[in-house]
Structure formats: C-alpha cells, structure tokens
C-alpha positions in Angstrom: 0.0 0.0 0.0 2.9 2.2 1.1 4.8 1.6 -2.5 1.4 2.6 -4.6 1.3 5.7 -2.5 4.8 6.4 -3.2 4.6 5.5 -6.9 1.4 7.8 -7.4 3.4 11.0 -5.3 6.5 10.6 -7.9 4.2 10.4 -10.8 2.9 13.3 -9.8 5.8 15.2 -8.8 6.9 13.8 -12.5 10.3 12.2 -10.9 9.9 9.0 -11.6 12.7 7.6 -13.9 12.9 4.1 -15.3 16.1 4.5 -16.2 19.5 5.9 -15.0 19.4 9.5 -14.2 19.4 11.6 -16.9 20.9 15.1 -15.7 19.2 18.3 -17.0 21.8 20.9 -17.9 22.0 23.6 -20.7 24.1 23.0 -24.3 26.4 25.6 -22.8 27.2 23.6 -19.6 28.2 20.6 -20.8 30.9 22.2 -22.9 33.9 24.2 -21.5 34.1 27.9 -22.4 37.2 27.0 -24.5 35.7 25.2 -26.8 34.1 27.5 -29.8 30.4 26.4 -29.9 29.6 23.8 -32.7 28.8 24.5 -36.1 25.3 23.5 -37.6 25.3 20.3 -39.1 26.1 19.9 -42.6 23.2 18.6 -45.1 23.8 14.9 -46.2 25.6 15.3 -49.3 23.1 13.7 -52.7 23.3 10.4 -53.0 25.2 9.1 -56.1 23.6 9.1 -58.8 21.8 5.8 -60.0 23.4 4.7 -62.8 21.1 4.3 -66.1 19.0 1.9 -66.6 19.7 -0.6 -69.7 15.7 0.4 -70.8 14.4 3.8 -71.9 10.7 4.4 -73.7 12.8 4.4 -77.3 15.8 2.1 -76.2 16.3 -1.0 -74.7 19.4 -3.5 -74.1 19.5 -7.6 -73.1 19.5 -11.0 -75.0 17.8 -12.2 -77.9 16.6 -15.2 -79.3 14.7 -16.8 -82.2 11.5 -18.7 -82.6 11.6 -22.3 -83.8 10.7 -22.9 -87.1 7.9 -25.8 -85.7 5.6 -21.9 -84.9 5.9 -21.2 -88.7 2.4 -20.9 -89.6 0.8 -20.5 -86.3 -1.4 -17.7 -85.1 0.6 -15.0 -83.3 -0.6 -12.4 -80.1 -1.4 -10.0 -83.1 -3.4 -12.5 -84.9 -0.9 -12.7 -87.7 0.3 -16.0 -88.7 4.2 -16.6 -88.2 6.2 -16.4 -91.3 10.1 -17.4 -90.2 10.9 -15.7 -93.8 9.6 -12.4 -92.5 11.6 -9.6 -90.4 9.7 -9.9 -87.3 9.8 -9.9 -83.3 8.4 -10.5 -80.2 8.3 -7.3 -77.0 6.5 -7.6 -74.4 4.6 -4.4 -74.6 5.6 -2.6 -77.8 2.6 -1.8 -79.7 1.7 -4.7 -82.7 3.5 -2.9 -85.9 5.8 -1.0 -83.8 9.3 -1.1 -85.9 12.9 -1.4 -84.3 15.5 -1.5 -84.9 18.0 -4.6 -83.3 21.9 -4.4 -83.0 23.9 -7.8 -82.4 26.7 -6.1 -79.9 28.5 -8.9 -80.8 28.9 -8.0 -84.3 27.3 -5.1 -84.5 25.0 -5.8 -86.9 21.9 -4.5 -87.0 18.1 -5.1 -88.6 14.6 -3.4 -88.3 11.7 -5.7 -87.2 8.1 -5.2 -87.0 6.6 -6.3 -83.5 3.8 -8.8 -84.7 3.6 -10.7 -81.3 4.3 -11.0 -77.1 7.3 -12.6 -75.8 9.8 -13.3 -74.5 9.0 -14.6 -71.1 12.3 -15.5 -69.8 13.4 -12.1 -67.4 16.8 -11.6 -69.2 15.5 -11.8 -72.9 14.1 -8.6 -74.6 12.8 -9.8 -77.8 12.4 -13.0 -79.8 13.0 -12.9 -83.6 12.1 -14.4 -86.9 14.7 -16.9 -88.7 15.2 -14.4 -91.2 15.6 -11.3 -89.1 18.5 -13.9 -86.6 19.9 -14.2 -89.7 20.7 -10.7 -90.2 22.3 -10.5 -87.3 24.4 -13.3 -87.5 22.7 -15.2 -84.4 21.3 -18.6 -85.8 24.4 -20.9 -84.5 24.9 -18.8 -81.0 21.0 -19.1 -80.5 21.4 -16.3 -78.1 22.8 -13.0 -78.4 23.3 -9.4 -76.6 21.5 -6.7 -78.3 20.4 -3.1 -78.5 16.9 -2.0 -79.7 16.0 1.5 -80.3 12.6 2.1 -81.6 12.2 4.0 -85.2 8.8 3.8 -86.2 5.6 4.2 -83.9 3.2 2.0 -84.9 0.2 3.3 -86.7 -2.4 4.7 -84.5 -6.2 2.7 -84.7 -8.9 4.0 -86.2 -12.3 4.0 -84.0 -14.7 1.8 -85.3 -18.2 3.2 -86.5 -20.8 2.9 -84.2 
C-alpha cells in the first residue's frame, strides 16, 4: 500500500525515472568555455547518382533469341500467322507494328523488325525474332545473343470503329 502511495506522489511530482538519471543541464554547460560552440550540421551530401538503366521508352538492351521454325504458320498475339521468312519480333509491350531497330553487340549488326507478337517470357530476354531477321544479325548458330533496340517507327495509331 505504502509503495502505490509512493509511486502515485513521484508520478505526480513527475520524478519517476525508469532508467538511469538523466541530468538536465543547458548545451552551454556541458561544454567548456574553451571550446568555440559547434557549427550547424552539414546537409547529407546527394546520394550518387543511379546509374542508367539498360531500358528507356525508345531504347532498350539484353538477350535475344529466335523462334523455332515448328511456330511457322501458327497464329501470333497480333493475330498474324508466323512467317520465319519475315523480319519480325516479339516485345513484351511494344505496340503490334511498332518497328525497331535490333543491333547484335557482338557484331554489331543490326536489322529493323516489326513487332507482330508478345514474348519473350524468360526475365533476361528482350525480344524474340524471326529466322530471317536472326539471320541478319548473325545469331542462328549462337542461339542467343546481346542486343540493343532503339525504336524508329511508332506503330500506326487505330482508327475508332463506326458505331
């Protein structure tokens, strides 16, 4: 009874202290008069820069690939069928007709496809290409290559339907 009473009188008071004594003294006091009073802190300096990311709206680098001639003929995303003759790719989320142009880094050769379908799905990949267009760049024994692409035609813009 005699330690509530004594509990309640120091919460009161507000001298209570859970944990070691903490002494109240001014910023002046704790320093010696010798010492010239601290400077304001310096802001952070900017955090390097990040450096720049291998994909831009117009440019993009990673591997590519090429389909299998067993797809010639079937239906692609865009409804298209597959021609393995044709200069075409596969983007993710280019528009369907969207032209680009591809550079083996390798070799540095280069081709423009039209994006007629959606792929790749592997993370690493950035397109997937016709026969033809692998071809062009020299790719059909390596399978896989590094390339640029840098985007020089929009594709067309749809017409709205009649109502």
């Amino acid at each position: 009874m005699i330690r509530k009473s004594a509990i309640a009188i120091a919460l009161a008071l507000g001298t209570l202290v859970t944990g070691p004594a903490i002494a109240q003294t001014s910023p002046s006091a704790a320093k010696p008069e010798s010492q010239p009073p601290a400077a304001a802190p310096m802001p952070a300096a900017p955090a390097p820069a990040a450096p720049a990311p291998a994909a831009t709206a117009h440019r993009m680098e990673g591997l590519a690939a090429y389909y299998s001639s067993r797809l010639d003929g079937h239906k692609t995303a865009s409804g298209q069928r597959f021609d393995q003759k044709a200069l075409t790719g596969a983007h993710p989320t280019l528009a369907f007709g969207t032209k680009v142009k591809v550079t083996n880094t390798k070799n540095n050769r280069s081709v423009v496809v039209r994006i007629n379908d959606r792929g790749p799905t592997q993370p690493d990949r950035v397109i997937d290409l016709s026969r033809a267009a692998a071809g062009k760049l020299g790719m059909t024994r390596a399978g896989l290559v590094p390339v640029k692409l840098e985007v020089v035609a929009q594709a067309p813009a749809k017409r709205a339907r009649k109502s």
